[in-house]
Backbone bond lengths (Angstrom), bond angles and torsions (degrees), N, CA, C in turn:
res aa  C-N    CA-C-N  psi(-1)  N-CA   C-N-CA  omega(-1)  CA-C   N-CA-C  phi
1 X - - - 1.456 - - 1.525 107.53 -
2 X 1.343 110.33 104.81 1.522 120.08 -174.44 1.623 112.57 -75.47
3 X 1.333 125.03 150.73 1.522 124.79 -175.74 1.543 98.42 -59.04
4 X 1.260 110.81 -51.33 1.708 115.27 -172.73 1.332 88.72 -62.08
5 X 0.968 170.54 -130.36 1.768 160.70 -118.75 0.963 93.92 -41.45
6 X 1.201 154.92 -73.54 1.562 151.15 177.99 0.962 113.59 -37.22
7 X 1.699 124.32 -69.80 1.714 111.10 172.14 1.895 125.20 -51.47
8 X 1.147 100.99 -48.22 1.667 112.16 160.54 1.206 113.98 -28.73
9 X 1.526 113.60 -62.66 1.441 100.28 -164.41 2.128 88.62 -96.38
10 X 0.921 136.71 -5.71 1.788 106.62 163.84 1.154 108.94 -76.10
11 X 1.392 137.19 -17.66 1.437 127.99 164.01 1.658 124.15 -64.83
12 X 1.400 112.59 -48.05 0.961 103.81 171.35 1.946 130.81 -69.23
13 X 1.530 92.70 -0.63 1.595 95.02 176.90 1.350 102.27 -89.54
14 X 1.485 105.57 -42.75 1.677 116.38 -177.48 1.779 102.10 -62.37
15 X 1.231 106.32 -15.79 1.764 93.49 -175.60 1.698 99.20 -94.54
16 X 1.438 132.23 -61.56 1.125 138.83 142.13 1.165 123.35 23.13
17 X 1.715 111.60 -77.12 1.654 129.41 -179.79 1.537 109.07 -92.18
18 X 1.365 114.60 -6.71 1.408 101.73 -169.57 1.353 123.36 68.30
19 X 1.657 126.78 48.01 1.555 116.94 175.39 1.543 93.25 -157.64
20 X 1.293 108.95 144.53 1.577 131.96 170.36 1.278 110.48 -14.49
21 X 1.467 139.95 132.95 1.031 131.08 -165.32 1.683 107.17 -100.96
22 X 1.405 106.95 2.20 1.412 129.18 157.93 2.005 106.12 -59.72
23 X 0.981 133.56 -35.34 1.098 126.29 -166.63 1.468 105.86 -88.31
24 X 1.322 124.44 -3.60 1.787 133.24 -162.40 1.341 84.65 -117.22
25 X 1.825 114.61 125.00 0.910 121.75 133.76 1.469 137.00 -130.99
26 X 1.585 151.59 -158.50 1.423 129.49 -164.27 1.272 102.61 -71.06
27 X 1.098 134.83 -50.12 1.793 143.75 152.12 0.995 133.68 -41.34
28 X 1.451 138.65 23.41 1.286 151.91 -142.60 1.437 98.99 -140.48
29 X 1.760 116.94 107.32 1.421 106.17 -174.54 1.845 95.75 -86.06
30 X 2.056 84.34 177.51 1.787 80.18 -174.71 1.692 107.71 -76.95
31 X 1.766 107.81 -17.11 1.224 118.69 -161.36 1.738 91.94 -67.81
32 X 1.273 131.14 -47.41 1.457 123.96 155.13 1.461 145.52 -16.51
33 X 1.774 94.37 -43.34 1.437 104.07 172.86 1.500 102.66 -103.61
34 X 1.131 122.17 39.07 1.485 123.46 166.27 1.811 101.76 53.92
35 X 1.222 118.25 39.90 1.333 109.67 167.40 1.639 119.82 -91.97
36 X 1.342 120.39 144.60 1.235 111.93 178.28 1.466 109.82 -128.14
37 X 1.272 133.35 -156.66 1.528 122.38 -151.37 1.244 111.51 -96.33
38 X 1.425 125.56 -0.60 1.615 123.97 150.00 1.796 112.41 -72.55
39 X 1.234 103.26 -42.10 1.381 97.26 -171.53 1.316 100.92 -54.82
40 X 1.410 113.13 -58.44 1.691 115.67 -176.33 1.826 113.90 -34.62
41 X 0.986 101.03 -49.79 1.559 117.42 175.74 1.673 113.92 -54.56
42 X 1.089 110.05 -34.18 1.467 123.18 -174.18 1.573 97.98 -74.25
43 X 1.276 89.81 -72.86 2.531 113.18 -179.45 1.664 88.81 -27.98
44 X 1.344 97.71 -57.51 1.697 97.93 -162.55 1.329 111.93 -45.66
45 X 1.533 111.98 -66.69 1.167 130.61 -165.90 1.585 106.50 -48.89
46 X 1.548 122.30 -45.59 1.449 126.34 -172.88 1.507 102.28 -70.15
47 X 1.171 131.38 -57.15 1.323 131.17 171.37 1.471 116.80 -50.81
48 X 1.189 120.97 -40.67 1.827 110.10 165.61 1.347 107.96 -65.20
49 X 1.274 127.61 -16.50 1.702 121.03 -177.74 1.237 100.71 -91.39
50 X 1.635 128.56 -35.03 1.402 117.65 -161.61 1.757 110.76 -91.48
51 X 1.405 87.75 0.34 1.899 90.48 -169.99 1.816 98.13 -129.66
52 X 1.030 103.64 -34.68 1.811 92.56 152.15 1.539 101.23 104.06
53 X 1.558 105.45 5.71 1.770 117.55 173.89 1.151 113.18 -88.86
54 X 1.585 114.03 -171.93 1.009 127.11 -176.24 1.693 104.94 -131.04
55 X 1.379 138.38 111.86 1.330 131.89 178.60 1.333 122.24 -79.30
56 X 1.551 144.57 86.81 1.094 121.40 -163.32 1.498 120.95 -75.43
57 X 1.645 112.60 150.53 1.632 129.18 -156.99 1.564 97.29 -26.73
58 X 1.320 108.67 -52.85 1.728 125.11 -144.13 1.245 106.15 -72.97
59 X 1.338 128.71 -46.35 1.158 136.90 178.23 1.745 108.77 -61.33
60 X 1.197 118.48 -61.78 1.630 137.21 176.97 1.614 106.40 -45.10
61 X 1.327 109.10 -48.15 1.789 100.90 175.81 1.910 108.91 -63.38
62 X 1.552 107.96 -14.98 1.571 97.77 172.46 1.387 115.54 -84.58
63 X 1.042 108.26 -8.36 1.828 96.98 -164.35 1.631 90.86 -100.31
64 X 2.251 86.63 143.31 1.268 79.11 -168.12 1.917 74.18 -137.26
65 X 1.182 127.19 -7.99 1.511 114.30 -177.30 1.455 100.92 -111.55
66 X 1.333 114.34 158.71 1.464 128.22 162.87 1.783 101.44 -47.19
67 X 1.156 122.12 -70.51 1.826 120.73 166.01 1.550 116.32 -10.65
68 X 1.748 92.43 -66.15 1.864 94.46 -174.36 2.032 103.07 -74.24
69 X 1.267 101.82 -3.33 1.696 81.29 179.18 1.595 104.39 -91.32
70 X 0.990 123.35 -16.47 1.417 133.10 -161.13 1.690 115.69 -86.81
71 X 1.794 95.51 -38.45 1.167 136.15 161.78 1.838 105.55 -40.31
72 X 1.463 84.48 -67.43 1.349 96.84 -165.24 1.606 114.79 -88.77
73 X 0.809 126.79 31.40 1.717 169.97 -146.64 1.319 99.68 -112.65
74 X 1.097 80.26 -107.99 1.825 126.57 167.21 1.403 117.88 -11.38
75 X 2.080 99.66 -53.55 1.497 87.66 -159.13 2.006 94.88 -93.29
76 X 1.074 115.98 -19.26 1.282 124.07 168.17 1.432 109.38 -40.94
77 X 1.783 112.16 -71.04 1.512 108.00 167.14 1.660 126.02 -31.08
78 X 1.192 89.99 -47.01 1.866 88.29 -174.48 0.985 110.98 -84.37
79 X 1.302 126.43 -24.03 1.780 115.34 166.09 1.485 114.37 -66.38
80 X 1.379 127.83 -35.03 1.309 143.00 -175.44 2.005 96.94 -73.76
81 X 1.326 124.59 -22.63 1.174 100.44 179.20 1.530 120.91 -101.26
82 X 1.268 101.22 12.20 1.473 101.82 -156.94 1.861 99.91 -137.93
């Protein structure tokens, strides 16, 4: 899990919700930033555009921290490169 995947995706949450990207960190649930199940829908959607995957439903209803999205990032990328 590279810093740039990590910073990547706290920007795009911090851009997403609209708040300082100072307040997002890898431990930071979404239920924290007052997100609810549109926002999730939104995060998703920007992160499948900015990383060029596809998240499937099943997996996405588990993630509930910035960690498990980054997590789940990650291993997408490396399946997608190989």
């Amino acid at each position: 899990m590279s810093e740039e995947l990590i910073e990547r995706v706290r920007q795009a949450v911090a851009k997403t919700q609209r708040i300082p990207v100072e307040r997002i960190t890898l431990d930071t649930t979404f239920e924290e930033l007052g997100m609810d199940s549109m926002d999730g829908v939104n995060l998703l959607f920007t992160l499948e555009g900015e990383f060029d995957i596809n998240v499937p439903d099943d997996q996405a209803r588990q993630i509930r921290t910035v960690r498990q999205m980054v997590e789940g990032i990650d291993t997408l990328l490396k399946a997608k490169a190989s």
